[in-house]
C-alpha positions as CSV (number, residue, x, y, z in Angstrom):
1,X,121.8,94.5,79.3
2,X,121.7,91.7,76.7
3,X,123.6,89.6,78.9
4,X,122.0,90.1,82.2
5,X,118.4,89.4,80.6
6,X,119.7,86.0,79.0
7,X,120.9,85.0,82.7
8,X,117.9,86.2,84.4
9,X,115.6,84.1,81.3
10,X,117.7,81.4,82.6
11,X,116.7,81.1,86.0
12,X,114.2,84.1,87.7
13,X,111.0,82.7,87.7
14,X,109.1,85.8,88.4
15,X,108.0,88.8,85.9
16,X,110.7,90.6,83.6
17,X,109.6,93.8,82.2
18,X,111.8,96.3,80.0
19,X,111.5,99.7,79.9
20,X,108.7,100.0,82.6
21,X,107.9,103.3,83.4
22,X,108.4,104.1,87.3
23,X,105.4,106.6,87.1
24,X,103.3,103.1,87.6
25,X,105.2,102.2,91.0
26,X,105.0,105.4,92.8
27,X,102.5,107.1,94.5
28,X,103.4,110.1,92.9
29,X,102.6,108.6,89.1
30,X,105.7,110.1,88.6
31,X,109.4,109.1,86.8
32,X,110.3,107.7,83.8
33,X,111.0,104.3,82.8
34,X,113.9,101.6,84.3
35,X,115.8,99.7,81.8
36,X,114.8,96.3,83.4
37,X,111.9,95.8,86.3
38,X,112.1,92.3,87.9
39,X,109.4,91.3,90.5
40,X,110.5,88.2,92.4
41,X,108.1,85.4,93.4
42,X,110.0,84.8,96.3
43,X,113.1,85.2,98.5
44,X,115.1,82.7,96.2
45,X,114.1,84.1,93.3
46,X,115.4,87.5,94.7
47,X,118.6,86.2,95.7
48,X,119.1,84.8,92.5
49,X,118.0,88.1,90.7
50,X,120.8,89.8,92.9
51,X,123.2,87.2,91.9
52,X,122.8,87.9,88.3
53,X,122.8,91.9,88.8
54,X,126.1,91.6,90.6
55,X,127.7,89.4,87.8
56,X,126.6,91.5,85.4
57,X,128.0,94.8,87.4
58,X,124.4,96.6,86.9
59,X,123.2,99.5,89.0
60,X,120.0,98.4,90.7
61,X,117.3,99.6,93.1
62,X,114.7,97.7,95.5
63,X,111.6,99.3,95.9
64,X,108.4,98.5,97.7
65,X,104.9,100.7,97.1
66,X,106.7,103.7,95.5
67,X,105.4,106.2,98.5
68,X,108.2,107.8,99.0
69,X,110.3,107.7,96.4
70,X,110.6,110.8,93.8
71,X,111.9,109.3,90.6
72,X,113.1,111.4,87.8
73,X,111.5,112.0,84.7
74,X,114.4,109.9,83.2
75,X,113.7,106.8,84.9
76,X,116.7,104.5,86.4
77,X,119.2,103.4,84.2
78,X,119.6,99.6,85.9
79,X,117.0,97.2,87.3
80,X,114.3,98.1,89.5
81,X,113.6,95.0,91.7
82,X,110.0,95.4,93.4
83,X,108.9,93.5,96.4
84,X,105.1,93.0,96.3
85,X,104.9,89.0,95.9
86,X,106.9,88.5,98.9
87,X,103.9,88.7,101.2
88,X,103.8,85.8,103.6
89,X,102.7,86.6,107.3
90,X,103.3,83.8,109.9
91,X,101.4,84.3,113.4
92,X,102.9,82.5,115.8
93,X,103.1,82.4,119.7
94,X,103.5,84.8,122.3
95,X,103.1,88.0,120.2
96,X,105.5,87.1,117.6
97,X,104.3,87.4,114.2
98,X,107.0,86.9,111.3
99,X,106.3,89.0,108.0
100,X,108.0,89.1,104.5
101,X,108.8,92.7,103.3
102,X,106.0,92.8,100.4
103,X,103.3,93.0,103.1
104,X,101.1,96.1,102.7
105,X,101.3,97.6,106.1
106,X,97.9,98.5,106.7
107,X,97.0,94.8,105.8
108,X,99.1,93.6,108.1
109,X,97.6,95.9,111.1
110,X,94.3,95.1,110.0
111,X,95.5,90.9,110.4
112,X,96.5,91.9,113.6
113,X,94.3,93.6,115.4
114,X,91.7,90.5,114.0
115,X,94.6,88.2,115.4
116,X,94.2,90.5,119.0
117,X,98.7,90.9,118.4
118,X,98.4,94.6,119.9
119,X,100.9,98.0,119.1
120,X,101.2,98.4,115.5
121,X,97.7,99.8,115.2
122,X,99.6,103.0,116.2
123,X,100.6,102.9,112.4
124,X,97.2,102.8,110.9
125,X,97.0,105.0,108.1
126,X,100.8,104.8,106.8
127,X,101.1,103.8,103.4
128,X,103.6,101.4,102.2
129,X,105.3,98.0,102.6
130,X,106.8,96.5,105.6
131,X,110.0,96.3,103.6
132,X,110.1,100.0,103.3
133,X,108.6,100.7,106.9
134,X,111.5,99.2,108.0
135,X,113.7,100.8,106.0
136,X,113.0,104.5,107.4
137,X,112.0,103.2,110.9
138,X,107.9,104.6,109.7
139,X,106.4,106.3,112.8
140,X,103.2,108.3,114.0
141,X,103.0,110.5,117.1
142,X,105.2,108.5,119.9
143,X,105.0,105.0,117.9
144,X,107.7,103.5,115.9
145,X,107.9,100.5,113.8
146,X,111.4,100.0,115.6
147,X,109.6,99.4,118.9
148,X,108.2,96.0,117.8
149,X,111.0,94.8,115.8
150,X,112.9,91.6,117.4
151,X,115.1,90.7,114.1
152,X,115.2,92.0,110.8
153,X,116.4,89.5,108.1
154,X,118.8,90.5,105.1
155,X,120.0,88.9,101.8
156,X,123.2,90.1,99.8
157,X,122.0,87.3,97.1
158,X,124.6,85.1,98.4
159,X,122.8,84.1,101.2
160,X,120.1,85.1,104.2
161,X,121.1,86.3,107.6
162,X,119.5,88.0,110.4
163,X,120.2,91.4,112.8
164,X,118.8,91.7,116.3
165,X,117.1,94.5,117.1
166,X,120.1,96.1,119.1
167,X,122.2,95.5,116.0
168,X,120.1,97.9,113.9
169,X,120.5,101.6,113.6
170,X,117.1,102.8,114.9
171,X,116.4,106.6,114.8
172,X,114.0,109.2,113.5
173,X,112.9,108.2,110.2
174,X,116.1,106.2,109.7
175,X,117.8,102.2,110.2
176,X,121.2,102.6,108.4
177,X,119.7,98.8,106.8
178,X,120.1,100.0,103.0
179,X,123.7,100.1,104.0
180,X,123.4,96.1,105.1
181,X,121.2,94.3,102.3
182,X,117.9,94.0,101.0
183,X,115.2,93.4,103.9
184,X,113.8,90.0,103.1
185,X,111.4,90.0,106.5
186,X,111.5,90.2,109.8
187,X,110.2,89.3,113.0
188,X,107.7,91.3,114.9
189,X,107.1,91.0,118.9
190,X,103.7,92.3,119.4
191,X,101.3,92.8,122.9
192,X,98.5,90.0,123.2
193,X,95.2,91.9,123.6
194,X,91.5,92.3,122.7
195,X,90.8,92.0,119.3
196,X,87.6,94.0,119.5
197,X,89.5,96.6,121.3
198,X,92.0,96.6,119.1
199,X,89.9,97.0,115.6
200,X,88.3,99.8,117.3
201,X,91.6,101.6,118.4
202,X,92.7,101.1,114.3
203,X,89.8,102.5,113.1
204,X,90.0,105.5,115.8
205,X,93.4,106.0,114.7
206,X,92.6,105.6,110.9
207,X,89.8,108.1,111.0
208,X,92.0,110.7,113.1
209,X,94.7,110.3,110.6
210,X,92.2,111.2,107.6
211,X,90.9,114.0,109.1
212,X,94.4,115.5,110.0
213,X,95.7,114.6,106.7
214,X,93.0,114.6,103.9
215,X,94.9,115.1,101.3
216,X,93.7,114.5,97.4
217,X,95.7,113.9,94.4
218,X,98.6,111.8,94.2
219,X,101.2,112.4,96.9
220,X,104.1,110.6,98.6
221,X,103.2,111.2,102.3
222,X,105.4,113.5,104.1
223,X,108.1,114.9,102.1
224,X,110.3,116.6,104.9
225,X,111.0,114.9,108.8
226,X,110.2,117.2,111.6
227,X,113.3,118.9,113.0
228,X,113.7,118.7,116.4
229,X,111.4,120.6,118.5
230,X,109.1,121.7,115.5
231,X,106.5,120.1,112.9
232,X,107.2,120.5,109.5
233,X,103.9,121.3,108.0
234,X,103.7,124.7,110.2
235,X,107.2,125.7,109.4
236,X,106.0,125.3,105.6
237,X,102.9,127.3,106.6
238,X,104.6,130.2,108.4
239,X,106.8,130.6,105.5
240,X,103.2,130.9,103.3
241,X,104.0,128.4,101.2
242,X,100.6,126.5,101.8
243,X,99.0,126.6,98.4
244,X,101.9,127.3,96.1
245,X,102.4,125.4,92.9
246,X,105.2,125.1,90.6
247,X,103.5,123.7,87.2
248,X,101.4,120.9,88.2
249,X,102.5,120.3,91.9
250,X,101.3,122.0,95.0
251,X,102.4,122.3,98.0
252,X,98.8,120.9,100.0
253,X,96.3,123.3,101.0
254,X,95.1,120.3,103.4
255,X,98.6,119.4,104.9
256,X,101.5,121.4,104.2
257,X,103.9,118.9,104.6
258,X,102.6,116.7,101.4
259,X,103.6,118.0,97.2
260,X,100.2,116.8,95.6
261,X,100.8,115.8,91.7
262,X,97.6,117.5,90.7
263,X,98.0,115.8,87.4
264,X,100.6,116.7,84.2
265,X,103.0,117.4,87.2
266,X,106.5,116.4,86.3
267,X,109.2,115.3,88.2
268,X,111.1,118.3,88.1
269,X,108.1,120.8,89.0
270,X,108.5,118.8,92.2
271,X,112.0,119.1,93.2
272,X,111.4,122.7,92.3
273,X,109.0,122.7,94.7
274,X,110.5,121.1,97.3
275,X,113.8,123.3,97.0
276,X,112.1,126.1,97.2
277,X,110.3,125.5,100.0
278,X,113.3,124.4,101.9
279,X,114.8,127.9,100.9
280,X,112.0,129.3,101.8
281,X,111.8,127.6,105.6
282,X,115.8,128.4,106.1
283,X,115.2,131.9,105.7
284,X,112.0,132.4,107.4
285,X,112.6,130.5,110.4
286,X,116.5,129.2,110.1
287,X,115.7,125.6,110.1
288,X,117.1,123.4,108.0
289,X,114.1,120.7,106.6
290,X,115.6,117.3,105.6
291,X,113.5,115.2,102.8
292,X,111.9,112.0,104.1
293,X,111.1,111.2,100.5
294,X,113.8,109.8,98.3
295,X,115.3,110.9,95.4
296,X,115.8,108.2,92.3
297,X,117.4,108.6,89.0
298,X,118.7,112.3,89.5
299,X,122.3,113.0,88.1
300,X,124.4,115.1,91.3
């Protein structure tokens, strides 16, 4: 590690931290601490960073908010590279609207329903970066972030290059993109409209959303996808898992599909949790629930 934070001293131009614990980057306030936590200024300073991680043969991770990621109580033994200060939005004609991947999502609805660049107000209420909206193709109801997406743009740290929307992997709660590079940006095509119309369909939406899903404590959002056919949160329920803790973590008594940290939770009460309600689901109603959430730092 020595010699990766000389080389990084020598060039990265953002912040360096060691031993930062993860439970400050995820809306969980869970997981320990990564040995090395970089956060870029920009797209050159992250393709240098990447440069220097792949010299140095270190294990690394990109992260956004945190909102769905379940780190372990152990932390990441690598560098943790986090995305927030690469937040530039460009509005530009005909709809299209070009945005880094350190843009809080809501934020950027918010721009553009003020802007009157219609669709992604569908979205209101997801938590999150762009970066990592992208990542697991973020949805609500019928609405997908992959509906508006024209090119995504990539970095390997040797360079910058860009996929076309027919080039990406788009499907439920998936883009096959961590298997491509780190999303840098990407370029939106959006629906002209009303921008009064607009705010008011986001705040519709946003309210809806709150009252579906008031959920208190720390939480990651949805931690399993809907199989096909069904909604998570009621096979959870039919199994009568609503209200059942392990430790510190519960499984929602407002929305069964969110683990709340109710605070002292650990890490491991909420794997626990989550196991067991998947075990729980398969043999109540033979349905296999996948984890939307991801899983950081845990030895197989």
């Amino acid at each position: 590690m020595q010699g990766l934070l000389e080389d990084l001293k020598n060039g990265f131009r953002g912040e360096i931290l060691e031993q930062e614990p993860l439970s400050a980057h995820t809306s969980w306030k869970l997981g320990g601490p990564a040995d090395i936590f970089l956060l870029p200024q920009n797209r050159a300073d992250l393709q240098y960073a990447l440069r220097v991680i792949q010299k140095n043969q270190q294990s690394w991770l990109v992260i956004g908010n945190g909102s769905n990621l379940l780190v372990s109580d152990s932390g990441f033994s690598g560098v943790v590279i986090q995305l927030g200060q690469l937040a530039k939005i460009e509005f530009l004609t005909g709809g299209k609207v070009e945005v880094e991947s350190g843009v809080q999502l809501g934020h950027l609805i918010k721009l553009c329903c003020r802007k009157g660049f219609g669709g992604l107000e569908e979205l209101s209420g997801i938590p999150g970066m762009v970066g990592g909206a992208l990542l697991m193709n973020a949805g609500a109801i019928d609405t997908e972030i992959a509906n508006f997406v024209s090119q995504v743009y990539l970095t390997d740290g040797q360079g910058e290059w860009a996929l076309r929307r027919e080039q990406v992997d788009f499907e439920y709660r998936h883009s096959g993109l961590d298997d491509k590079g780190v999303i840098t940006r990407t370029m939106l095509q959006l629906n002209e409209a009303d921008p009064k119309e607009l705010e008011e369909r986001r705040l519709k939406i946003l309210a809806r959303r709150k009252k579906i899903q008031n959920v208190s404590g720390a939480h990651a959002g949805s931690v399993f996808k809907n199989p096909a056919g069904e909604k998570a949160w009621q096979l959870i329920d039919r199994a009568g898992l609503r209200g059942r803790r392990i430790g510190k973590a519960e499984v929602s008594t407002a929305h069964c599909n969110h683990i709340v940290n109710m605070g002292g939770a650990s890490s491991v009460d909420v794997l626990a949790l989550i196991e067991e309600v998947q075990q729980a689901v398969l043999r109540t109603s033979g349905r296999k629930l996948e984890l939307e959430v991801r899983l950081v730092g845990w030895k197989d």
